[in-house]
C-alpha positions in Angstrom: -66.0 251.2 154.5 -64.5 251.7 150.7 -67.4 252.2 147.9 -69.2 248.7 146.7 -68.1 247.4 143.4 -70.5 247.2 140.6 -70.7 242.8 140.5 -72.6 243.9 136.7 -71.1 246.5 134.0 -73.9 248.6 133.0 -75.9 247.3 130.0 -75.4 250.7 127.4 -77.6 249.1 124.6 -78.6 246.0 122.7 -77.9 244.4 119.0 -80.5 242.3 117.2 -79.4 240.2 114.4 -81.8 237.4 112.8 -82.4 235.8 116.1 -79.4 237.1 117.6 -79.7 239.4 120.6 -76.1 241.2 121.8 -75.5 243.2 124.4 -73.5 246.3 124.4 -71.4 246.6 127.5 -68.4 248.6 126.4 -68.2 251.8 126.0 -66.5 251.2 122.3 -67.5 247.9 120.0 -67.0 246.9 116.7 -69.3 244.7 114.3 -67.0 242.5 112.2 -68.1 239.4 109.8 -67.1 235.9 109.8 -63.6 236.2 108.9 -63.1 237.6 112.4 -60.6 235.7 114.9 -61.0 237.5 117.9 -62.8 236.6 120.7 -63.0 239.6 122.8 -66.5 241.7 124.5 -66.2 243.9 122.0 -66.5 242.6 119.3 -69.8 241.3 117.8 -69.5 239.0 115.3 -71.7 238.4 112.6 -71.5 234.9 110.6 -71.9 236.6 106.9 -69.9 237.2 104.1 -71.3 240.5 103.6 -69.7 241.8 106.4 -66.1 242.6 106.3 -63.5 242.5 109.8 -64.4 245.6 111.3 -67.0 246.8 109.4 -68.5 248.9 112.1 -67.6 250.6 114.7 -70.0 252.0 118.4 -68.9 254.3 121.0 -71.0 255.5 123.8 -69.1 258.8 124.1 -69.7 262.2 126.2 -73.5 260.9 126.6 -74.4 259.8 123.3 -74.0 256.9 120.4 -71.9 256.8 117.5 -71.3 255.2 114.7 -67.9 255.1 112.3 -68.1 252.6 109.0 -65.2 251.1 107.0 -67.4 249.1 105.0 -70.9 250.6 102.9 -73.1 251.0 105.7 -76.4 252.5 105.9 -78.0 254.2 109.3 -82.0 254.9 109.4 -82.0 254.3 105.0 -79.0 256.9 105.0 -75.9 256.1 103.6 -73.2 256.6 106.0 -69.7 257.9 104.5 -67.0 255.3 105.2 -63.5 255.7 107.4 -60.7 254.9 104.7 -58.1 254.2 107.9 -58.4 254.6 111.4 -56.4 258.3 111.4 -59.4 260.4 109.9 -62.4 258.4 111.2 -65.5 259.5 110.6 -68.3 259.5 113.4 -71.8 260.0 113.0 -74.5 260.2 115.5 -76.5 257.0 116.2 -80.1 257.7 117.4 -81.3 255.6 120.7 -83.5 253.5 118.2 -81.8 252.8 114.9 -81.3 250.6 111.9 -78.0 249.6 110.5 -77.7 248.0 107.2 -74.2 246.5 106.2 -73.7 245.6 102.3 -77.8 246.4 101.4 -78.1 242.9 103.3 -77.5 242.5 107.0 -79.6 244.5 109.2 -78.8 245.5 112.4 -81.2 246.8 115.2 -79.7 249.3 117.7 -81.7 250.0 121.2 -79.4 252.4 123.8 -80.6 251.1 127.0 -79.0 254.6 128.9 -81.2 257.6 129.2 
């Protein structure tokens, strides 16, 4: 008998924007604004024009959150220093309960559902 595949990926946290929940399945996401034209799991789009293509980036990596920003973005009312291109990009830690707020205007609950 070979090993039972998972039917579900594992839930690694959840997104709340106005009235929209999201759920983080992959290991790696990005937050991207209205101008966005994929339509892909990873991706969460939100329909604002504060919020630029690929604003954000979320990776669930060696155990814990993180967070890169290529647009202003601030993480628990402390401004995050933004990724100029995706060769240096900068990662910070993301608490299991956090806020992000892209632009001083869209906030962004984060809830890790691992641990």
């Amino acid at each position: 008998p070979g090993k039972i595949k998972e039917l579900h990926p594992k839930e690694l946290a959840i997104l709340q924007w106005d009235n929209l929940e999201w759920k983080m399945y992959d290991p790696y996401i990005e937050i991207s604004g209205k101008e966005e034209t994929r339509n892909e799991s990873h991706v969460f789009r939100i329909n604002s024009d504060k919020v630029k293509r690929t604003h954000v980036a979320i990776r669930y990596k060696d155990n814990e959150f993180q967070l890169a920003a290529w647009g202003k973005t601030m993480l628990n009312e402390r401004d995050v220093e933004v990724s100029i291109d995706n060769t240096f990009v900068k990662w910070v830690k993301l608490n299991p309960k956090s806020t992000i707020v892209l632009n001083n205007d869209v906030v962004i609950r984060f809830k890790a559902k691992t641990n």
